[in-house]
N, C-alpha and C positions, 0 to 999 in steps of 0.2 A: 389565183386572183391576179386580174394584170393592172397595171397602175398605168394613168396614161399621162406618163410624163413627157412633158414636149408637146400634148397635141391639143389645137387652140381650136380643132373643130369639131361642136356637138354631135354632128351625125357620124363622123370617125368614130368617134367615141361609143355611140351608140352601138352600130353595127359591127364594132371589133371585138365586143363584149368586154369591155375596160369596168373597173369598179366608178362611181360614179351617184353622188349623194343628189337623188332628185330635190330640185328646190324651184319647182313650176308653179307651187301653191305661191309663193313670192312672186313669180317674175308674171303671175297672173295679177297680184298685186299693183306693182307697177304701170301695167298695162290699161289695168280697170281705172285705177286712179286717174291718168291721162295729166299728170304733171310731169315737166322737166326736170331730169335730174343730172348733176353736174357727177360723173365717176371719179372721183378723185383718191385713186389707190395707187399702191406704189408700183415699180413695173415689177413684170412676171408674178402678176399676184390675180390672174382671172378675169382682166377687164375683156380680152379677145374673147375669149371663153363666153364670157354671160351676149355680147352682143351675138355670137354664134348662136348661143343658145335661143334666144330674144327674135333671130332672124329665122328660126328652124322651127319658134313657137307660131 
């Protein structure tokens, strides 16, 4: 099992075979919804990560 620490990009992630908790039923969520929403997380805590995600969705 490889953990992918450090890396901010979904499709890295994807195609290196990294562990990785799908959460597209959400960021479909988001998307269908079509409201703005303000991320306000702290840093190193998945903000690059989800707009990677979000951009690769």
């Amino acid at each position: 099992m490889k953990y992918p620490i450090g890396i901010q990009n979904f499709e890295k992630i994807r195609e290196g075979g990294y562990l990785y908790i799908d959460k597209t039923d959400m960021i479909y969520d988001l998307v269908k919804n079509g409201v703005y929403y303000f991320l306000s997380r702290p840093r190193r805590f998945g903000k690059s990560l989800l707009i990677s995600t979000l951009e690769t969705y």
